[in-house]
C-alpha positions as CSV (number, residue, x, y, z in Angstrom):
1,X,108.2,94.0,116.4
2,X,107.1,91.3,114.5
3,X,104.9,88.5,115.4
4,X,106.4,85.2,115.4
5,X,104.6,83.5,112.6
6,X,102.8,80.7,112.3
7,X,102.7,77.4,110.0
8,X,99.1,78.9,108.0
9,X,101.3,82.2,107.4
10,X,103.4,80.0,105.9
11,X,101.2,78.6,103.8
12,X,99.5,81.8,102.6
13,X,102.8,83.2,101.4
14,X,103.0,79.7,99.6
15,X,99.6,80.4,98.1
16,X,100.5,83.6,96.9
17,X,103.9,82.1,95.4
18,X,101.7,79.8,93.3
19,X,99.2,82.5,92.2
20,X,102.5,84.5,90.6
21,X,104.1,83.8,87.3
22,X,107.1,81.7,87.8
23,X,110.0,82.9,88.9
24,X,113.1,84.5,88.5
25,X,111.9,88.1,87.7
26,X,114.5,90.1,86.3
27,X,114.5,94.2,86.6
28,X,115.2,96.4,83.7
29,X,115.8,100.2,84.7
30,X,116.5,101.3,81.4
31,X,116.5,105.1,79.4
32,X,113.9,106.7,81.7
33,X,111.4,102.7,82.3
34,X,111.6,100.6,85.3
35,X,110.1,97.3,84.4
36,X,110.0,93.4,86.0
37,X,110.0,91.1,83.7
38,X,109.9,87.3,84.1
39,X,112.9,86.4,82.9
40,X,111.8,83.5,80.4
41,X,110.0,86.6,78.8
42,X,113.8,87.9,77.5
43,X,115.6,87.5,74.4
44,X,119.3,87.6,73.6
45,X,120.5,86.8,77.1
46,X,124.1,87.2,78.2
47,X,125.7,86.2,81.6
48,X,128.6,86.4,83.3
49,X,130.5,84.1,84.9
50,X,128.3,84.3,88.3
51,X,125.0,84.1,86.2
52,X,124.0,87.3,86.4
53,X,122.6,89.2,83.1
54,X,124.5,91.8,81.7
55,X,123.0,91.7,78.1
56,X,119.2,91.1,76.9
57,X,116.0,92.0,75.0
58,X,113.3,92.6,75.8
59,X,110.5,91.0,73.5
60,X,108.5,92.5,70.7
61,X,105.9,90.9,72.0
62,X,104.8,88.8,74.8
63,X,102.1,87.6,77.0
64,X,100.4,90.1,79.9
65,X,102.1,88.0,82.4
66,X,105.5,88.3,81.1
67,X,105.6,92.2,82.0
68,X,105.1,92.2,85.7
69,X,105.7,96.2,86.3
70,X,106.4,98.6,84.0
71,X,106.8,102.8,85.5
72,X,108.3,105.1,83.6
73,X,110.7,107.5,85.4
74,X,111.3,111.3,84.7
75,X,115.9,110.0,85.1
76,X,117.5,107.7,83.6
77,X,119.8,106.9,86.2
78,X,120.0,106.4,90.4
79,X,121.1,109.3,92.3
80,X,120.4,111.7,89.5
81,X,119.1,115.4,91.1
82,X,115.5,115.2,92.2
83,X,115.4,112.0,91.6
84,X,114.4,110.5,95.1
85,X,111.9,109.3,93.6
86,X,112.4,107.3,90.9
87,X,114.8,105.9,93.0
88,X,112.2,104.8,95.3
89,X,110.2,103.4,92.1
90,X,113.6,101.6,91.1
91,X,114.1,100.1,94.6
92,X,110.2,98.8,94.7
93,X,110.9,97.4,91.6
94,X,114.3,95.5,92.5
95,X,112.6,94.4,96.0
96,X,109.1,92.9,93.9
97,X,111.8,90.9,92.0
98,X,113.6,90.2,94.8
99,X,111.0,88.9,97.1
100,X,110.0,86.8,94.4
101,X,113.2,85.0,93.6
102,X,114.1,84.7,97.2
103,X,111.1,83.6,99.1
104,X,110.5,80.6,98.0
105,X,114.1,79.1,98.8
106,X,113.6,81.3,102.5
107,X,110.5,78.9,102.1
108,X,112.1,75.2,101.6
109,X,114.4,76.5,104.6
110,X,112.1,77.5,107.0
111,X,110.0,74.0,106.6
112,X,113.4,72.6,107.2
113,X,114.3,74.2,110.1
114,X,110.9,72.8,111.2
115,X,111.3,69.5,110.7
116,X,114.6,69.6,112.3
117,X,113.2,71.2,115.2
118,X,110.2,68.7,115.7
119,X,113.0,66.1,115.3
120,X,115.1,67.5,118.1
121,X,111.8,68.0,119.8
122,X,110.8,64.2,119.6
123,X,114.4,63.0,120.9
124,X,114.0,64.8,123.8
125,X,110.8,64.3,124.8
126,X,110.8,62.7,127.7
127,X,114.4,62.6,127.1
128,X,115.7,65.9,129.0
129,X,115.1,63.7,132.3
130,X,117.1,60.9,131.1
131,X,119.9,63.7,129.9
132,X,120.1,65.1,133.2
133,X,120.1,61.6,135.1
134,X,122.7,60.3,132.2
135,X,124.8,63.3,133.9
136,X,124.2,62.4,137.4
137,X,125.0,58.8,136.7
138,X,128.5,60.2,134.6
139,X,129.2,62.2,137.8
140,X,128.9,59.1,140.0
141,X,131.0,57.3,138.0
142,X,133.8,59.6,138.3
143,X,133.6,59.6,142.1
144,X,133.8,56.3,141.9
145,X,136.9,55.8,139.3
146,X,138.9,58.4,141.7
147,X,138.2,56.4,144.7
148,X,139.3,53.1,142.8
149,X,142.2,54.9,141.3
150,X,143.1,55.7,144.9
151,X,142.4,52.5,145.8
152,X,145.1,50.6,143.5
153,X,147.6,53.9,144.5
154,X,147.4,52.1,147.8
155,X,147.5,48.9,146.8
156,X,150.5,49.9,144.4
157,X,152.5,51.3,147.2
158,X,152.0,48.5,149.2
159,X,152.9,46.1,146.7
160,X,156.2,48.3,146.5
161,X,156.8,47.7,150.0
162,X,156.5,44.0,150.4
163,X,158.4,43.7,147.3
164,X,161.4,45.9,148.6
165,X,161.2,43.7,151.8
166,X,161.5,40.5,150.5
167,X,164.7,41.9,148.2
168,X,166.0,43.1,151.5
169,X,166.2,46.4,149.9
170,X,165.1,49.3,152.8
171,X,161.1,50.1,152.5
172,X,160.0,53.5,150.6
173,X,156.9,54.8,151.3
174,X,154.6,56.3,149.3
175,X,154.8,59.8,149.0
176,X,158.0,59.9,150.8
């Protein structure tokens, strides 16, 4: 299992980040090469309607940080017959670009689920105590609204009775 980690992890996964061209990386497993480009590095893009590339080129030249791995595989496609693997090489290659589009956004949420736990943190503070006597104190106050409600029953009923007295009318009692 995995050690909880801790806010310097955090920052030496950001360090990294920053040490690594700029993302998004984008994997091209084409005719027999595997390679992770950065994706500013391609020519000729085309997208679909979600944003994903289905059409590029790669460029006739470019700088030694454009091409980020390059492995040259003995199939040209996944789940060819002894292929196991270049499928491993392809899936190494798809998790480097992965990890590196990904992380950092896994990043920005992970500093804000800290700051919304340090928030939480400060409210309650010294605050659980006054949570649990805000509860005792709601409790009370219940007790005390059913006695009063009982209270005014009573005093209901008894207005009832006086009422049907002085009208001559024969006396009802409550619950009767």
């Amino acid at each position: 299992m995995t050690e909880p980690k801790t806010p310097e992890d955090f920052t030496d996964i950001e360090d990294m980040l920053g040490r690594l061209p700029k993302a998004p990386w984008f994997v091209s497993d084409c005719e027999g090469e595997v390679q992770v480009w950065q994706e500013s590095a391609l020519r000729r893009i085309t997208r679909d309607e979600h944003g994903e590339i289905t059409g590029y080129s790669t460029p006739s030249s470019y700088d030694s940080s454009s091409l980020l791995y390059e492995r040259s595989l003995d199939t040209w496609d996944r789940d060819e017959e002894y292929g196991e693997d270049d499928d491993l090489r392809r899936d190494v290659a798809e998790f480097l670009a992965a990890c590196r589009n990904r992380v950092p956004a896994l990043l920005a949420d992970n500093a804000r689920l800290q700051r919304a736990v340090e928030l939480l943190g400060s409210h309650l503070q010294g605050g659980s105590q006054t949570f649990v006597d805000a509860l005792a104190e709601a409790a009370h106050l219940r007790e005390k609204l059913a006695d009063r409600d009982q209270t005014i029953a009573g005093l209901m009923a008894d207005r009832d009775e006086l009422r049907a007295e002085l009208n001559g009318e024969p006396a009802v009692k409550a619950g009767a």
